[in-house]
N, C-alpha and C positions, 0 to 999 in steps of 0.2 A: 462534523456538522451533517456530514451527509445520513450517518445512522442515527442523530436524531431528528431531525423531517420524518424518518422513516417510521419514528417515534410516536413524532406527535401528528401525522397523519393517520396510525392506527387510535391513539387516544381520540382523536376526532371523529371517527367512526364509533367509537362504541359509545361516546356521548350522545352520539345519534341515535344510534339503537338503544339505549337507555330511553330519550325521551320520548321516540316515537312508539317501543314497545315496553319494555317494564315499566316505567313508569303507569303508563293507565291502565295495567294489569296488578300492579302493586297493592291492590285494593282502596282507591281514588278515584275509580271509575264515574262516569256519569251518571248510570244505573246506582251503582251503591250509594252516592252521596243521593240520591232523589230520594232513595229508599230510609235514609237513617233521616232525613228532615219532614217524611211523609209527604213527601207532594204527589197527587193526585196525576194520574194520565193527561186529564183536563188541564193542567196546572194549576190548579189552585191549593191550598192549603189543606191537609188531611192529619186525623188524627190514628192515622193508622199504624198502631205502634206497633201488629202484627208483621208489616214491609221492615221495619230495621232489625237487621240483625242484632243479635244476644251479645251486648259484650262483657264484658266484665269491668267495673269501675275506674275509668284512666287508660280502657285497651284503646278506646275509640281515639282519645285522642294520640296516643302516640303511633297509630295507623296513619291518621293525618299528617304528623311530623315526617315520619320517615322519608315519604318521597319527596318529601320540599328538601330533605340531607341530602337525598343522593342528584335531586337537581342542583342542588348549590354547587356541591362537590362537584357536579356536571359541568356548568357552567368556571368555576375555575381551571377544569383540563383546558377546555375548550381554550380559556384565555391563554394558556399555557401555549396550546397548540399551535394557534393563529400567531403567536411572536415566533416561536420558532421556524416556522413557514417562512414569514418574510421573511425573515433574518438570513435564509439561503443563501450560499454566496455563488457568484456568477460559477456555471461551470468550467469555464474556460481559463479560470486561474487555479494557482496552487495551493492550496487547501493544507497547512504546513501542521494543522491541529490535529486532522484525522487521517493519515495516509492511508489510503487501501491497497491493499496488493492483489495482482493477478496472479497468476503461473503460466508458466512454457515448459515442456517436455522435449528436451533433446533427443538423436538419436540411440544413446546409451540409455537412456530411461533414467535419466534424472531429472527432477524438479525443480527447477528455480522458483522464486517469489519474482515477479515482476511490477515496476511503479510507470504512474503515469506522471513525466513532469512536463508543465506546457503543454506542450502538443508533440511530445516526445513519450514512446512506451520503452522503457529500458529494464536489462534484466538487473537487481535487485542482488544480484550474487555473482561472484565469476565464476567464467565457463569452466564446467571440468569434464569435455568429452575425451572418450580416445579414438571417437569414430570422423569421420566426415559425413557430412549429408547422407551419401548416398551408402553407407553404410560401413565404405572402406576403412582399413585400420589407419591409425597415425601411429608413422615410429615412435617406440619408446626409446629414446638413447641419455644413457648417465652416464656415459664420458664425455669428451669435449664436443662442443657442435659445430666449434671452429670454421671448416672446410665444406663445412653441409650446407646445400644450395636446397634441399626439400622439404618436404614439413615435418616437423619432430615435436613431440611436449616432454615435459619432465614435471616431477613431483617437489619441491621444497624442499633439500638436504634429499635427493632420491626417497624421501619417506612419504610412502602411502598415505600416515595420519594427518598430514597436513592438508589433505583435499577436499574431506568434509565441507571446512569452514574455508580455507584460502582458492580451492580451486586448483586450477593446474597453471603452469605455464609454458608460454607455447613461442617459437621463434617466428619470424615472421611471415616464411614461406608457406607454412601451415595458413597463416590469416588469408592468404592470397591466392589459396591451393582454388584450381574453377569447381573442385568436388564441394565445395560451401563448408566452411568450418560452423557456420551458425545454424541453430535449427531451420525448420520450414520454416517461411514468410520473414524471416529473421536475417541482419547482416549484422557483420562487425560494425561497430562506430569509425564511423570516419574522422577526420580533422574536424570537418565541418559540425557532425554531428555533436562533436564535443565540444565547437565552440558556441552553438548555439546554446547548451543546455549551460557552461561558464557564465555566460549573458546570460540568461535569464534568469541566473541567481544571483546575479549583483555584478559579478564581474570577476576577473582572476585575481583577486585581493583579500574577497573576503568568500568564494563560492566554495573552496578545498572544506571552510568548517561546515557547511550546509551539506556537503556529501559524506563525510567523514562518518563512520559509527561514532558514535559519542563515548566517553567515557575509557578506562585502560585496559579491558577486558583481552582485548586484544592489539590494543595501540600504545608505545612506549607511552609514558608520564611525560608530558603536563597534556599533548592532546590537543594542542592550544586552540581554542574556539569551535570546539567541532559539537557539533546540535545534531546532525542529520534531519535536521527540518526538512528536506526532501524524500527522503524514504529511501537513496541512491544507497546508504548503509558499505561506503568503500573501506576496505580492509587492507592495511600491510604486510601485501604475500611477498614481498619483497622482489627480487630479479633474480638472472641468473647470466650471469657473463658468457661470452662465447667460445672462452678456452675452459668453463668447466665450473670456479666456487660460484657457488650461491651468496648473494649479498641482502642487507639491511631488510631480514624481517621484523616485523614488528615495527620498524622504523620509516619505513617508505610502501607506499603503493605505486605501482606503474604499470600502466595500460597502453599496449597497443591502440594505434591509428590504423585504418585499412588506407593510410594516404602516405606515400613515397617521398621525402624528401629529393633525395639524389638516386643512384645508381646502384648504393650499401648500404643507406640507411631510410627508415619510415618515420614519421611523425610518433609523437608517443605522449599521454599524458602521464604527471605523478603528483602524488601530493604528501604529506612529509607531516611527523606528530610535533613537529616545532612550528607549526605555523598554522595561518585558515590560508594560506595561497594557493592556488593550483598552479602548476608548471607545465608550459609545452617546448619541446626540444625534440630530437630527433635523435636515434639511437640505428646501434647496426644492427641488419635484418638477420645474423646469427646470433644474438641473444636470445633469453627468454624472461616475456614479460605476459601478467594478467590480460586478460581478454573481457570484456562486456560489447554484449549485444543489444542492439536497437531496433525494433519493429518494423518492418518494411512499410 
């Protein structure tokens, strides 16, 4: 909706400019119509066949025709325009027919697509940096993370090609490192963060199909109810356990919380290609799960 206003607020304009400038330059001017009926400066009646221009039998009148076409045609943008206008919808709801995406540039120099949902700006992709904020490395470790109290990521099956599309994943110390795992002006989602954006798609029932990609491109079959009417567009990078195998790609998403349950574990969202629910539980802070970031 929003790229058509944009639409038909330009249509509006050049119906404007149509009738206040081509049109009376289209040859329907005042001058010329005085001159093809001979009327006199005085205004009277003259037979001065000399003042009309020469036309040729039928040009005259379809000179006449033409600009009343292009006002008719005018006047239908115009109607066109003024429904589309009102028709706006408030900007402060979600807009599920035309998403538009932003971007965010991390410090590695990648790109995300960023959405606006609510009054929420989220990234649109998971994180896949290997830096922190301030520019430091994050361990790379493909063996166990077990024992590891500081921040690490890993790749899906230790494979590079999975980061494109899935991202990385990151254990939880890394989310909690004070060097900022998120870009500038950027933090991890919180609990909170997550539960408002659940609310405001209906609830943990039916919100998992509203954030889901749609379709099996990258989510096991059947996918069940998933639309991505939100633009959130959540993928099945699946996890990775703390002593080392990688689980359920394709089959499950799960995202870190920047919120602490207990002492070993954090808060965590998932959502699953059997169902539209989202799920919140609490996993240990040496795993490794997806990351999305929310606009400060």
């Amino acid at each position: 909706m929003i790229r058509l206003t944009k639409i038909a607020s330009m249509v509006t304009i050049h119906c404007i400019i149509w009738s206040l400038v081509v049109l009376p330059v289209s040859g329907y001017s005042r001058e010329e119509s005085q001159a093809a009926t001979g009327i006199s400066p005085s205004g009277e009646m003259a037979e001065d066949t000399a003042a009309a221009p020469i036309v040729k039998p039928g040009e005259k009148k379809a000179r006449k025709k033409f600009p009343w076409l292009l006002a008719g045609l005018g006047a239908a943008a115009v109607v066109v325009a003024v429904v589309l206008l009102t028709g706006k919808k408030d900007s402060s709801s979600i807009n599920w027919g035309d998403v538009e995406y932003g971007t965010v540039t991390d410090i590695d120099g990648n790109v995300y697509r960023t959405v606006r949902i609510g009054n929420q700006e989220w990234m649109a992709e998971n994180l896949k940096t290997t830096k922190y904020r301030n520019g430091d490395p994050i361990a790379n470790v493909t063996n166990t993370w077990f024992n590891l109290t500081y921040g690490v990521y890993g790749n899906y099956d230790n494979d590079p090609s999975n980061v494109a599309t899935y991202g990385r994943l990151y254990n939880w110390y890394s989310v909690n490192d004070s060097r900022g795992l998120a870009p500038a002006g950027w933090h991890v989602a919180t609990d909170a963060d997550w539960a408002e954006l659940i609310a405001g798609l209906g609830g943990e029932s039916v919100a998992g199909g509203k954030l889901k990609e749609a379709g099996t491109a990258h989510w096991s079959s059947p996918n069940e109810g998933a639309t991505n009417e939100s633009g959130f567009t959540a993928l099945p990078g699946g996890y990775r356990n703390p002593d080392g195998p990688y689980f359920h790609f394709g089959n499950v998403g799960l995202w870190w919380t920047a919120t602490l349950d207990n002492s070993s574990k954090a808060w965590r969202l998932s959502l699953r290609y059997s169902d539209s629910m989202t799920e919140r539980a609490s996993y240990y802070l040496m795993g490794g799960l997806s990351v999305r970031c929310v606009k400060d």
